[in-house]
C-alpha positions as protocol buffer text, in pm:
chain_id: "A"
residue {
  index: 1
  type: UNK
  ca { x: -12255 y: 13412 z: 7261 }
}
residue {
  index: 2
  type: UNK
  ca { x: -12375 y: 13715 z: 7112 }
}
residue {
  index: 3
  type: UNK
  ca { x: -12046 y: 13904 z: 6884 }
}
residue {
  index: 4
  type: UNK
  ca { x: -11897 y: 14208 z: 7048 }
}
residue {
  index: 5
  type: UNK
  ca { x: -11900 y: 14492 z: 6807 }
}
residue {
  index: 6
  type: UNK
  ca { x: -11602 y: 14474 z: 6648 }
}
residue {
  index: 7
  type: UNK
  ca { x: -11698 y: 14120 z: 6527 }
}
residue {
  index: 8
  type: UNK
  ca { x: -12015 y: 14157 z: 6452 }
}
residue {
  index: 9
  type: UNK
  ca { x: -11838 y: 14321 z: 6096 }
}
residue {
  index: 10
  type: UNK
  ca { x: -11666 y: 13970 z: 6025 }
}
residue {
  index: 11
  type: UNK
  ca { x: -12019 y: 13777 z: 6101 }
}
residue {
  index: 12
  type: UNK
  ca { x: -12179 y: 14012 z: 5833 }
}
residue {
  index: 13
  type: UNK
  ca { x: -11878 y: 13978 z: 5573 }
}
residue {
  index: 14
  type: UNK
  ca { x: -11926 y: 13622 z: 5612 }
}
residue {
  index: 15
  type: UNK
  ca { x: -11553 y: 13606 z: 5737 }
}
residue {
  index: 16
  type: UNK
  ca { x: -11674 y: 13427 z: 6064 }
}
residue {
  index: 17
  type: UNK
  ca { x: -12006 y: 13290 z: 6129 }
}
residue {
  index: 18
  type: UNK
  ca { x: -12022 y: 13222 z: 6496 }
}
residue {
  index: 19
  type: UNK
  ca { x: -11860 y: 13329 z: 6834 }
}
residue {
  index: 20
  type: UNK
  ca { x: -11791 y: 13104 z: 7063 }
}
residue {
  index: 21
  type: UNK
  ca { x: -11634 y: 13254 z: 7397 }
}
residue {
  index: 22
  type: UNK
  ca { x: -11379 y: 13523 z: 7496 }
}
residue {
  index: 23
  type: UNK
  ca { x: -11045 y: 13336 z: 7584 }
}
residue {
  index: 24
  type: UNK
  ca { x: -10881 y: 13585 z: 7703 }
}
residue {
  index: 25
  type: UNK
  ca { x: -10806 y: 13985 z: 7762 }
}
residue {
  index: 26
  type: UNK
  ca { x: -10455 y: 14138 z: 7778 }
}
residue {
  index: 27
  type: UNK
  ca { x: -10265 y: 14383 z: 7762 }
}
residue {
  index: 28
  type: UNK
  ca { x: -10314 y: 14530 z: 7395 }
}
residue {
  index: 29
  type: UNK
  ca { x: -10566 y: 14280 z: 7273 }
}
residue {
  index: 30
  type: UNK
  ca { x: -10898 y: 14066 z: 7355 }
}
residue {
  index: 31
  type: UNK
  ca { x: -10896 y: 13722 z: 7166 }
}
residue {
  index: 32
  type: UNK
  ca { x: -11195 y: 13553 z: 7113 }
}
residue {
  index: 33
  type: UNK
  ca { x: -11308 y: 13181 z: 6972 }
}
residue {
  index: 34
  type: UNK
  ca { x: -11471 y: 13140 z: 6689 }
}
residue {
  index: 35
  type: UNK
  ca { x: -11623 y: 12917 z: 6413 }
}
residue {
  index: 36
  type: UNK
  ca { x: -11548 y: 12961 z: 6032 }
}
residue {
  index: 37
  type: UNK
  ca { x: -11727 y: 12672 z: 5881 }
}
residue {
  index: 38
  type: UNK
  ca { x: -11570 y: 12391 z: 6006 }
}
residue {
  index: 39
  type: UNK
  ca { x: -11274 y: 12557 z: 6140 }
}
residue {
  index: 40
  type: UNK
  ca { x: -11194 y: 12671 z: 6516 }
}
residue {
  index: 41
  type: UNK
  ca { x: -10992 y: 12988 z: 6531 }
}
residue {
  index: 42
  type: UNK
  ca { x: -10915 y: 13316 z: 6708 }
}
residue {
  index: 43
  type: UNK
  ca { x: -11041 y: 13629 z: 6627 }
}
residue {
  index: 44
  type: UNK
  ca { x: -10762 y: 13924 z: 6824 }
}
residue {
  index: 45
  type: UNK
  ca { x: -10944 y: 14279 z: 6890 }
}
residue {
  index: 46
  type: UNK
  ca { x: -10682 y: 14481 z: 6948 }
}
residue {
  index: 47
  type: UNK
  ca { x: -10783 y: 14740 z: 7176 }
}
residue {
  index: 48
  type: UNK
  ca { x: -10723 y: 15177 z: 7109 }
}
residue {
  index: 49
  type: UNK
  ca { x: -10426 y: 15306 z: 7233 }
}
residue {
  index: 50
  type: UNK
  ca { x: -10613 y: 15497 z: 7516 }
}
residue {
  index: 51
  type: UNK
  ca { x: -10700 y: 15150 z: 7658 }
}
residue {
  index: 52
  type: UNK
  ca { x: -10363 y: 15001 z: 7619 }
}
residue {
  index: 53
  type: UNK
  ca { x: -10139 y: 14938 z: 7881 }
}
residue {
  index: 54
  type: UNK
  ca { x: -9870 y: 14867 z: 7644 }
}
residue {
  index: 55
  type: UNK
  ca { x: -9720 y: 15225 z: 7495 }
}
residue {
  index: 56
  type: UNK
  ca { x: -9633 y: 15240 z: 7127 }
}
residue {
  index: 57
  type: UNK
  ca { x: -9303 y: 15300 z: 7241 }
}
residue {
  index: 58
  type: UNK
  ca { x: -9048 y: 15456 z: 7022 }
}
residue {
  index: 59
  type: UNK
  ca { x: -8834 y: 15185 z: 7038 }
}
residue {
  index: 60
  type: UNK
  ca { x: -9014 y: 14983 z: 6897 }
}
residue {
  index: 61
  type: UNK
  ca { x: -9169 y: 15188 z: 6589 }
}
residue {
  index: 62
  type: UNK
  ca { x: -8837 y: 15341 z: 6525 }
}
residue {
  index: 63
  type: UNK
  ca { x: -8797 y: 15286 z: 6132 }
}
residue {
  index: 64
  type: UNK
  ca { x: -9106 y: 15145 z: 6043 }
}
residue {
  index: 65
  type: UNK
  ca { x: -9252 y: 15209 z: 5739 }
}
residue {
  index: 66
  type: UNK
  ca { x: -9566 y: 15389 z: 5659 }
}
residue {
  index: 67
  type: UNK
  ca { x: -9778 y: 15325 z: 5313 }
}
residue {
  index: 68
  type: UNK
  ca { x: -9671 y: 15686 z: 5198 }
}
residue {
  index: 69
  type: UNK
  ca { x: -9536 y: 15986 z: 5294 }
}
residue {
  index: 70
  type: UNK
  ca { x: -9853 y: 16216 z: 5402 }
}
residue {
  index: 71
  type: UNK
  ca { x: -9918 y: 15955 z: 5656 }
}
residue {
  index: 72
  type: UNK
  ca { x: -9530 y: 15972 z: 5769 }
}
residue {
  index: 73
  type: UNK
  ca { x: -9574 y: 16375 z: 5783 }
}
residue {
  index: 74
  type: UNK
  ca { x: -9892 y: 16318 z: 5993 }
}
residue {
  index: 75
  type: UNK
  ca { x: -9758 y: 16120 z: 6263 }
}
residue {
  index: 76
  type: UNK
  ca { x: -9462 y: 16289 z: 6274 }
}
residue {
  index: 77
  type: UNK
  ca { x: -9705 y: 16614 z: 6348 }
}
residue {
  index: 78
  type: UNK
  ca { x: -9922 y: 16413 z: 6576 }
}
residue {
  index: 79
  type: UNK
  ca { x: -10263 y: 16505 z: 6374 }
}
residue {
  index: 80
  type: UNK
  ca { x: -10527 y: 16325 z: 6453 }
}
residue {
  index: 81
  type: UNK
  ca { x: -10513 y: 16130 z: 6089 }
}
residue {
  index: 82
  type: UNK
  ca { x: -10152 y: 16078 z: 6191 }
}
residue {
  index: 83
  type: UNK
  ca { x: -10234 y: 15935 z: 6532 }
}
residue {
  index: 84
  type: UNK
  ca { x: -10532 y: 15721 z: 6329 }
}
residue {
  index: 85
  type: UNK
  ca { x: -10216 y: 15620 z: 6080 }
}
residue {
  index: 86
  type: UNK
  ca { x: -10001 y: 15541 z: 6383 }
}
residue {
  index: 87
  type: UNK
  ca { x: -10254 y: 15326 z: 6513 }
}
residue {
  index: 88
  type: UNK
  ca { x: -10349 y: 15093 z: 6199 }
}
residue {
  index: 89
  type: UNK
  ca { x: -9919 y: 15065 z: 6138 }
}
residue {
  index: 90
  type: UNK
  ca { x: -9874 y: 14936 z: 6510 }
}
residue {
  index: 91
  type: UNK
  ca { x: -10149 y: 14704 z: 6442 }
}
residue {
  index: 92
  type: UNK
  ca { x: -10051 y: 14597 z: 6106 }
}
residue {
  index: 93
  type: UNK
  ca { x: -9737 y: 14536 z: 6248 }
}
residue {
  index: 94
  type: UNK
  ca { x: -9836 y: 14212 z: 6404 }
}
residue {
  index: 95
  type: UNK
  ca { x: -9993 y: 14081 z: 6096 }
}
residue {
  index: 96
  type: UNK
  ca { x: -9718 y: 14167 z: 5855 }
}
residue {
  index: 97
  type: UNK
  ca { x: -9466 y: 13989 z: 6108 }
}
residue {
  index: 98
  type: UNK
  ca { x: -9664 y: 13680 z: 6132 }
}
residue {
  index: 99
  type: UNK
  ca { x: -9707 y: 13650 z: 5805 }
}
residue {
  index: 100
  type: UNK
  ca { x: -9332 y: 13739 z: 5768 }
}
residue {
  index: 101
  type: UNK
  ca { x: -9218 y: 13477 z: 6002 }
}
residue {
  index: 102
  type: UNK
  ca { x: -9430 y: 13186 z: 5886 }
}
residue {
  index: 103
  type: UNK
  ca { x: -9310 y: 13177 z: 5583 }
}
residue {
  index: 104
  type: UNK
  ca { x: -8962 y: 13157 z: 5717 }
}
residue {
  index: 105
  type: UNK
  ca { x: -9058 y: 12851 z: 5907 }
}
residue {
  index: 106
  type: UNK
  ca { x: -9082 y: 13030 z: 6288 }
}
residue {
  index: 107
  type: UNK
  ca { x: -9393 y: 12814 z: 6482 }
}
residue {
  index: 108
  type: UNK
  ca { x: -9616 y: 13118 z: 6488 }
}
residue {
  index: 109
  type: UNK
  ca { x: -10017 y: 13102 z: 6488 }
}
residue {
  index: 110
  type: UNK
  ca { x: -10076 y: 13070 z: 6113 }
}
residue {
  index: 111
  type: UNK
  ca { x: -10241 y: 13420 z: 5995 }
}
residue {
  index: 112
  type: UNK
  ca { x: -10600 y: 13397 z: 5785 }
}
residue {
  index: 113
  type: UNK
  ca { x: -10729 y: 13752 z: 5746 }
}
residue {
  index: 114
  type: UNK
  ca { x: -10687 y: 14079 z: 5884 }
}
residue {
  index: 115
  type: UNK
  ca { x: -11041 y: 14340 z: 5900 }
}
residue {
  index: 116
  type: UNK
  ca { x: -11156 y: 14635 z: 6046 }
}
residue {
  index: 117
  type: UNK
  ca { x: -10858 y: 14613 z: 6338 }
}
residue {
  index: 118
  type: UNK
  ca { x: -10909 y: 14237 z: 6413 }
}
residue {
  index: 119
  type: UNK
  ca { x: -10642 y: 13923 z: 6312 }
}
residue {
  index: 120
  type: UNK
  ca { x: -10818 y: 13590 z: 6279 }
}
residue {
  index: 121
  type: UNK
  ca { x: -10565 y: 13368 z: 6300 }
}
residue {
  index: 122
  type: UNK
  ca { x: -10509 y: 12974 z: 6393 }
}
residue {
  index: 123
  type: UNK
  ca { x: -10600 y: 12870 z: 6755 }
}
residue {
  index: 124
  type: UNK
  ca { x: -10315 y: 12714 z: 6895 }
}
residue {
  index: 125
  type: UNK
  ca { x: -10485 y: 12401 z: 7117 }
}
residue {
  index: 126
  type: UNK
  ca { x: -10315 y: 12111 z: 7344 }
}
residue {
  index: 127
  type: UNK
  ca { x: -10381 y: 11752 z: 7322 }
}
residue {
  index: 128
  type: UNK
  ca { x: -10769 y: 11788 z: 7421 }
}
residue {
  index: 129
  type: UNK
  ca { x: -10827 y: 12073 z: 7233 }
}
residue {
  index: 130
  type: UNK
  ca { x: -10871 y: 12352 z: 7437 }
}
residue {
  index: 131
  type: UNK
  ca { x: -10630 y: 12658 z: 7382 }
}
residue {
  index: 132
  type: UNK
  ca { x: -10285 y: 12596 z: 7469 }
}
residue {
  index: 133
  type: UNK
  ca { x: -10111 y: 12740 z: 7778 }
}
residue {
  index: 134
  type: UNK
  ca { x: -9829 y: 12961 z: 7838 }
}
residue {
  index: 135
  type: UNK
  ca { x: -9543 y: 12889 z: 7969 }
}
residue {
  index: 136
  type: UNK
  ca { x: -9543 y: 13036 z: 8247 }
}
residue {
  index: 137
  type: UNK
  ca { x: -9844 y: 12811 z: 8363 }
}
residue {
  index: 138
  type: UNK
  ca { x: -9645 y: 12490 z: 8316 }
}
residue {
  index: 139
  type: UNK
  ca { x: -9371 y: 12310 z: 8540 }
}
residue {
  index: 140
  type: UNK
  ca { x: -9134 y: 12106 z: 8326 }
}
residue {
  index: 141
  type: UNK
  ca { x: -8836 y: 11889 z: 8426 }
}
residue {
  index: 142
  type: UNK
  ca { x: -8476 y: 11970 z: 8356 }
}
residue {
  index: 143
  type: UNK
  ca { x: -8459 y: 11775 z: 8029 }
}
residue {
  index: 144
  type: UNK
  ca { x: -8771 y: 11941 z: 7926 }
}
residue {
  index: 145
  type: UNK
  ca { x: -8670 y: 12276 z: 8009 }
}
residue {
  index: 146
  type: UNK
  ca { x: -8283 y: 12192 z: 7839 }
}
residue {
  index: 147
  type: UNK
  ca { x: -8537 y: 12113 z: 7507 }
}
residue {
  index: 148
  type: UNK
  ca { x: -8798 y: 12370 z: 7520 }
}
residue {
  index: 149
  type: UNK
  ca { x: -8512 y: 12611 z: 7574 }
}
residue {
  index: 150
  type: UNK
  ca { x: -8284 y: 12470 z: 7288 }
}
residue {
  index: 151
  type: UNK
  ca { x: -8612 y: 12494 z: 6996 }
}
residue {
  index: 152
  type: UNK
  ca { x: -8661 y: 12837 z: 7139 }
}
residue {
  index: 153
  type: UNK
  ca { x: -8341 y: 12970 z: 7045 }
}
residue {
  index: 154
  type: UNK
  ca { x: -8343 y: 12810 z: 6761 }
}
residue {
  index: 155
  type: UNK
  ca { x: -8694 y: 13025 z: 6718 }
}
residue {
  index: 156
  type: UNK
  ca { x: -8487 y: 13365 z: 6813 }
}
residue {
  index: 157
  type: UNK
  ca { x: -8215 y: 13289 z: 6572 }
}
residue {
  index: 158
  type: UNK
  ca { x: -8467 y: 13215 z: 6276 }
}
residue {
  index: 159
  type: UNK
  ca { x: -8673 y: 13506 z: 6344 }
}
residue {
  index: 160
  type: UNK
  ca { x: -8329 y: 13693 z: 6328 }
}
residue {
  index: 161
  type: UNK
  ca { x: -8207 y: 13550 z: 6019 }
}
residue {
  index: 162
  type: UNK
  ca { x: -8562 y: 13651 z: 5838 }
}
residue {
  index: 163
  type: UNK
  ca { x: -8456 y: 14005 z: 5985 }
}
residue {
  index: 164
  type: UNK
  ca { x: -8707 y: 14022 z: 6314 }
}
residue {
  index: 165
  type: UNK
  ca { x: -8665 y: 14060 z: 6679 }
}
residue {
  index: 166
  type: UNK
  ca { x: -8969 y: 13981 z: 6865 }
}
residue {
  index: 167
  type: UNK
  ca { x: -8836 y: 14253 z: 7149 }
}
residue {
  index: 168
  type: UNK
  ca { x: -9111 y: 14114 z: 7372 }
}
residue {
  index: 169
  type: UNK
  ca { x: -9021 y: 13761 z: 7441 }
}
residue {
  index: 170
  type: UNK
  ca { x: -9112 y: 13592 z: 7765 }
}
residue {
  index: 171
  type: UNK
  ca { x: -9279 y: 13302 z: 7931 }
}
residue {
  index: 172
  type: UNK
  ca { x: -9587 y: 13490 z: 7905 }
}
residue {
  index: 173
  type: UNK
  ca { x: -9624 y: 13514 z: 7528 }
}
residue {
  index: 174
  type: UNK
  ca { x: -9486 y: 13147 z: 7425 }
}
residue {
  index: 175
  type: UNK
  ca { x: -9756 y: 12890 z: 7430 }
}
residue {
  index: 176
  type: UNK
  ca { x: -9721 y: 12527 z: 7452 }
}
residue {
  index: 177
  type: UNK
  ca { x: -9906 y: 12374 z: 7155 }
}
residue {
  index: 178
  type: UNK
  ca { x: -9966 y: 11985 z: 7121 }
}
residue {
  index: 179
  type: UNK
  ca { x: -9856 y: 11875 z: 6775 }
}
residue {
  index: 180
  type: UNK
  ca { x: -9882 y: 11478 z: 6665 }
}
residue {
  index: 181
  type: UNK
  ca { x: -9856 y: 11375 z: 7059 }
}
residue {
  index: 182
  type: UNK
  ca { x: -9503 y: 11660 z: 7089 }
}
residue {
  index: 183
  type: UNK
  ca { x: -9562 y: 11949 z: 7304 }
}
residue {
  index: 184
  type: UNK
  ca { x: -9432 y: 12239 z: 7075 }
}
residue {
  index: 185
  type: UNK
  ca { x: -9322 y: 12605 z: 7167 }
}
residue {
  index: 186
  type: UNK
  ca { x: -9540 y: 12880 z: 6962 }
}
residue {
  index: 187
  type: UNK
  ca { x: -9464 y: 13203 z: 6962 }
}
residue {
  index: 188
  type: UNK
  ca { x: -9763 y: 13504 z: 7005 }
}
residue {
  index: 189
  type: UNK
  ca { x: -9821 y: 13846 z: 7052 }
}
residue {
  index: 190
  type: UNK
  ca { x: -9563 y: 14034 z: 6782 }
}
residue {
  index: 191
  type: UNK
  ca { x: -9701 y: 14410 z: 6754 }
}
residue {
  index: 192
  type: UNK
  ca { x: -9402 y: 14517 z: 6889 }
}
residue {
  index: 193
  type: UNK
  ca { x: -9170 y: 14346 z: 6641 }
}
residue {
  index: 194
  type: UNK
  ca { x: -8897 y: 14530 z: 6530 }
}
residue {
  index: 195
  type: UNK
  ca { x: -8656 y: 14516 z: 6180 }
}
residue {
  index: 196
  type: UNK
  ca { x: -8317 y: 14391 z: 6355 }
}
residue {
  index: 197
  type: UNK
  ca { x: -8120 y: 14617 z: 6067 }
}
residue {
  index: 198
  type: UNK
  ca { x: -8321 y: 14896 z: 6068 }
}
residue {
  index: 199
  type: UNK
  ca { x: -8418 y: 14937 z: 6460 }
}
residue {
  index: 200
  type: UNK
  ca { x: -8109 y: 15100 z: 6684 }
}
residue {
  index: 201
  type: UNK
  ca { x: -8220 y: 14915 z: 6978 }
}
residue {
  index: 202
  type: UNK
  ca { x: -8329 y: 14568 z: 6806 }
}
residue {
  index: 203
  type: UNK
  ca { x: -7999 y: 14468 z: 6965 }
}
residue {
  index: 204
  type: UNK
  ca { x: -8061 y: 14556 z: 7326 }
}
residue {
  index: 205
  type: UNK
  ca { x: -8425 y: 14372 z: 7281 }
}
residue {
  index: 206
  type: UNK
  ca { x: -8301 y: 14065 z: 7137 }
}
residue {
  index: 207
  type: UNK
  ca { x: -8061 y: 14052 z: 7406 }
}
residue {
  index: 208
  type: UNK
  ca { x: -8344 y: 14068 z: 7648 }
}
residue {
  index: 209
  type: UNK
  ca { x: -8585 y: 13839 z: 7469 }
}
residue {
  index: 210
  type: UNK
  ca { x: -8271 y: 13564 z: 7535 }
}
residue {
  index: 211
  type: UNK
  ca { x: -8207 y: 13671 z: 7872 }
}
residue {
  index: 212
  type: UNK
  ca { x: -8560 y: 13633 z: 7944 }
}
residue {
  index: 213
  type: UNK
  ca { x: -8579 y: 13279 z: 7824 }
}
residue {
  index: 214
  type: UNK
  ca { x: -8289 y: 13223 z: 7991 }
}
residue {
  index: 215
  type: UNK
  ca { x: -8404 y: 13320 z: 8339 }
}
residue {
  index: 216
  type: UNK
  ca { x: -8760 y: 13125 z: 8309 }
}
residue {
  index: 217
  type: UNK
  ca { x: -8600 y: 12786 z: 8226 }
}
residue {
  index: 218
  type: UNK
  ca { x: -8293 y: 12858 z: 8432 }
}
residue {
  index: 219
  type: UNK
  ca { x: -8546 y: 12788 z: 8704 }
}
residue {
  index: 220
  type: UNK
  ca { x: -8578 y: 12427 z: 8623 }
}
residue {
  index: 221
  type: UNK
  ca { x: -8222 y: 12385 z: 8478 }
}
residue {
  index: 222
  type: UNK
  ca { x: -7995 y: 12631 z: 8637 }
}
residue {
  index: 223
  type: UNK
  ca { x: -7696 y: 12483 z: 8435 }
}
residue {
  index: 224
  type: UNK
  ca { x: -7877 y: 12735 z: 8197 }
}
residue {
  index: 225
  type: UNK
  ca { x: -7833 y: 13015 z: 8416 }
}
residue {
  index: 226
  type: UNK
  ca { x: -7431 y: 13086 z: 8314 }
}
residue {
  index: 227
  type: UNK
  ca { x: -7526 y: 13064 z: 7963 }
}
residue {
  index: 228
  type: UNK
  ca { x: -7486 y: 13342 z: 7727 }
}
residue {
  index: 229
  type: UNK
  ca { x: -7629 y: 13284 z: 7374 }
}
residue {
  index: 230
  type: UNK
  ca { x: -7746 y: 13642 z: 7372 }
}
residue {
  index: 231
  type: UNK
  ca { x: -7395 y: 13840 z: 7268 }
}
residue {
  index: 232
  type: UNK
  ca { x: -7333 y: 13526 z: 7077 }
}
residue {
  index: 233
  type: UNK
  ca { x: -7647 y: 13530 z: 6827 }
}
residue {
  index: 234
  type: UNK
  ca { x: -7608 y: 13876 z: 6791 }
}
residue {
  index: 235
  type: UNK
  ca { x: -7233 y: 13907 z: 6722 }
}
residue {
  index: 236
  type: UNK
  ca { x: -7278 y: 13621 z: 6466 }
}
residue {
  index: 237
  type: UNK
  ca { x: -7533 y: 13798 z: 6276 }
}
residue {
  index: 238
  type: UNK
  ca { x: -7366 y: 14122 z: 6292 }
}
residue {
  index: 239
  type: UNK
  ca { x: -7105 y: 13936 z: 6135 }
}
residue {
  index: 240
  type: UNK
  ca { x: -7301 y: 13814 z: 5862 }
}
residue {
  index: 241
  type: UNK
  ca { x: -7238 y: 13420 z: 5941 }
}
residue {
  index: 242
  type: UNK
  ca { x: -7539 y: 13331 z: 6116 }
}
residue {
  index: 243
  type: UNK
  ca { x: -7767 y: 13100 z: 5971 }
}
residue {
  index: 244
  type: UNK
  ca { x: -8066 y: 12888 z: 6077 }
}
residue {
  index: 245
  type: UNK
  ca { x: -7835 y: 12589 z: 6129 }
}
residue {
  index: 246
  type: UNK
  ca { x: -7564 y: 12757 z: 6360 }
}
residue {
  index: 247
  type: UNK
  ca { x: -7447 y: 12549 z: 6665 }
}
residue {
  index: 248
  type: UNK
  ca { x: -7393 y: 12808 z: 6923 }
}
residue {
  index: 249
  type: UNK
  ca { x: -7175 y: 12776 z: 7224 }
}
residue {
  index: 250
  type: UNK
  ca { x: -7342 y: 12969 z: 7497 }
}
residue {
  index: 251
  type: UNK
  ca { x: -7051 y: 13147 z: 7574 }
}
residue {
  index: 252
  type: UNK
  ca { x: -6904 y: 13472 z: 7460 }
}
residue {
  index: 253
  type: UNK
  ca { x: -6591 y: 13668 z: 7512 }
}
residue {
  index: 254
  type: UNK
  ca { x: -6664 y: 14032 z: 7564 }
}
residue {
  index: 255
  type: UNK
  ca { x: -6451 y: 14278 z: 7399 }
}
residue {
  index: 256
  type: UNK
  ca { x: -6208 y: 14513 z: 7695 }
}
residue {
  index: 257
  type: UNK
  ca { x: -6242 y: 14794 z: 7463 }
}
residue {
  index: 258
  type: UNK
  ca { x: -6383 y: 15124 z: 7686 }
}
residue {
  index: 259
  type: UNK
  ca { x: -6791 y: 15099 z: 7789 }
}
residue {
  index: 260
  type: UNK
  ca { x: -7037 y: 15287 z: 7667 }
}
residue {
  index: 261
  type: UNK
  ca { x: -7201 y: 15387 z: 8043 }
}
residue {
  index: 262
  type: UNK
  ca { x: -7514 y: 15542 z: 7915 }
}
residue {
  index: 263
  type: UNK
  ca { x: -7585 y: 15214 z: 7703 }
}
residue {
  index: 264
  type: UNK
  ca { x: -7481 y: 15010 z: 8023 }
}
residue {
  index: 265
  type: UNK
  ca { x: -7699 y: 15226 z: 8228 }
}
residue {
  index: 266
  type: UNK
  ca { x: -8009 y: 15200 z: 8019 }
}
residue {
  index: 267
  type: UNK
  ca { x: -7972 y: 14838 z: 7988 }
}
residue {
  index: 268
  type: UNK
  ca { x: -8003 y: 14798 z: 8348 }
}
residue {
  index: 269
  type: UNK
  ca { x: -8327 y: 15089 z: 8358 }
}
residue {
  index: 270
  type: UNK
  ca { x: -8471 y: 14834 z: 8094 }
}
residue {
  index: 271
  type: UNK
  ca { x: -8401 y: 14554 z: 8326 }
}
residue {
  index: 272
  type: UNK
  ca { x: -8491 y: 14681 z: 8629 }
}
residue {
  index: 273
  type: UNK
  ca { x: -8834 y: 14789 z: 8455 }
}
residue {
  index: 274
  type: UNK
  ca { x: -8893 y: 14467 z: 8275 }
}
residue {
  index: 275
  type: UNK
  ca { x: -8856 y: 14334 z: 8615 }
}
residue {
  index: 276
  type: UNK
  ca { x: -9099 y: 14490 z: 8783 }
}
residue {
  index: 277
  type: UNK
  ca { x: -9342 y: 14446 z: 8476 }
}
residue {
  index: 278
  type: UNK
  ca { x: -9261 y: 14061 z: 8531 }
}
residue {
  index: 279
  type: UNK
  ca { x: -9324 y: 14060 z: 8901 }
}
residue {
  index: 280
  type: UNK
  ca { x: -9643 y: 14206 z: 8816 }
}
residue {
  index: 281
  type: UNK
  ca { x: -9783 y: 13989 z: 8539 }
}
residue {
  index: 282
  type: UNK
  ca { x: -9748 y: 13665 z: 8763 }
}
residue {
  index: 283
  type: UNK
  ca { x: -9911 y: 13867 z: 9061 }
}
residue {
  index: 284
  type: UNK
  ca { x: -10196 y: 13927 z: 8808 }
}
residue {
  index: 285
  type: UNK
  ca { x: -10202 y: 13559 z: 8697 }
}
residue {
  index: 286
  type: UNK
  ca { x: -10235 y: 13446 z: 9021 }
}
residue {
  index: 287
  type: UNK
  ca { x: -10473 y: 13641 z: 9120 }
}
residue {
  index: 288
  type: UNK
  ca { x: -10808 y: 13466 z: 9057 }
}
């Protein structure tokens, strides 16, 4: 197919030399196929904040850091350099993460290059292939579910030790990769990353991203359901003893000490709207 704009700068700097197909077109982001010599990978566009339907948040660019502080002065002002600075940061984001959290061993598409607002990264494929699915496009039985759900945690916690919360975690973002005949959790879309010391809410996030995984593979292993690694993964680490090889419980005794009502209140806001964002995600999924 003929490159869309944006790629048509890789194809001239020789960083890709063909494009295959689009494979798909979210909510921040259009990912596309494409050869690089012999090699078949993805090339993400991410798309201008005007076409976004997911909001730069403050959430979830409290803290972060800019290159230097004319750029931090300008997006604090909302200039239009400052909104330009605020724009390559949220998309940096993603690539500094990945980069971040492959090195620490997370199953994240392996980064190769990052130009002109596009991430060419690996393309994570099943067992013919073609592009992996999500996992919310897959059944799996209650052992699978009890495994899927175990290495997935085991993701969260890793991320966590290497100092990240994904803060968008769901069966929507997780593909299911084929690797030497093993069907293998991969985690995607990290833009929205945050630093779990330096981000106030990295706490309520993480505790959502579990929740979430919770809930999807609670459907085909309710024993799941009544689990609660999320207060436990983050009181370990806030206690400095969590490491990549913890054996966690699933169970948590909460403190009786007096509730903060705003926080409890916002949590369920958050829940209520992640919710409905849910609801409407697999509405748009199956609609053909």
């Amino acid at each position: 197919m003929k490159a869309p704009p944006r790629l048509q700068a890789l194809v001239d700097e020789g960083l890709i030399d063909t494009v295959v197909r689009q494979l798909m077109s979210g909510k921040e982001a259009m990912v596309y196929v494409v050869r690089c010599g012999d090699d078949t990978r993805c090339a993400k566009i991410y798309k201008e904040a005007t076409q976004r339907s997911f909001r730069q948040a403050v959430d979830y660019t409290e803290n972060r850091k800019v290159k230097n502080s004319r750029q931090a002065r300008a997006m604090a002002k909302g200039t239009k350099f400052g909104r330009q600075a605020q724009e390559a940061a949220w998309q940096s984001a993603e690539v500094d993460a990945l980069y971040r959290l492959a090195g620490a061993g997370v199953r994240v598409p392996q980064p190769y290059n990052f130009y002109e607002g596009v991430l060419l990264m690996e393309l994570v494929t099943d067992a013919h292939g073609d592009a992996a699915p999500r996992l919310n496009d897959v059944a799996f039985t209650p052992e699978q579910a009890l495994q899927h759900h175990r290495t997935l945690l085991g993701e969260v916690v890793r991320m966590l030790c290497a100092g990240v919360v994904h803060g968008d975690l769901s069966e929507f973002n997780i593909l299911l990769a084929d690797e030497a005949g093993q069907d293998v959790p991969v985690i995607i879309d990290l833009p929205q990353a945050v630093d779990a010391a330096g981000n106030n809410h990295a706490q309520r996030m993480l505790l959502r991203d579990v929740a979430n995984l919770r809930d999807f593979f609670g459907q085909f292993a309710p024993e799941l359901l009544g689990s609660d690694y999320g207060p436990e993964i983050w009181s370990l680490y806030q206690q400095g003893v969590l490491a990549q090889d913890t054996v966690l419980s699933g169970h948590f005794d909460r403190s009786t000490a007096d509730v903060d009502l705003s926080a409890v209140m916002r949590e369920i806001d958050d829940a209520r709207a992640e919710d409905a964002a849910r609801r409407l995600r697999m509405q748009q999924a199956a609609t053909p």
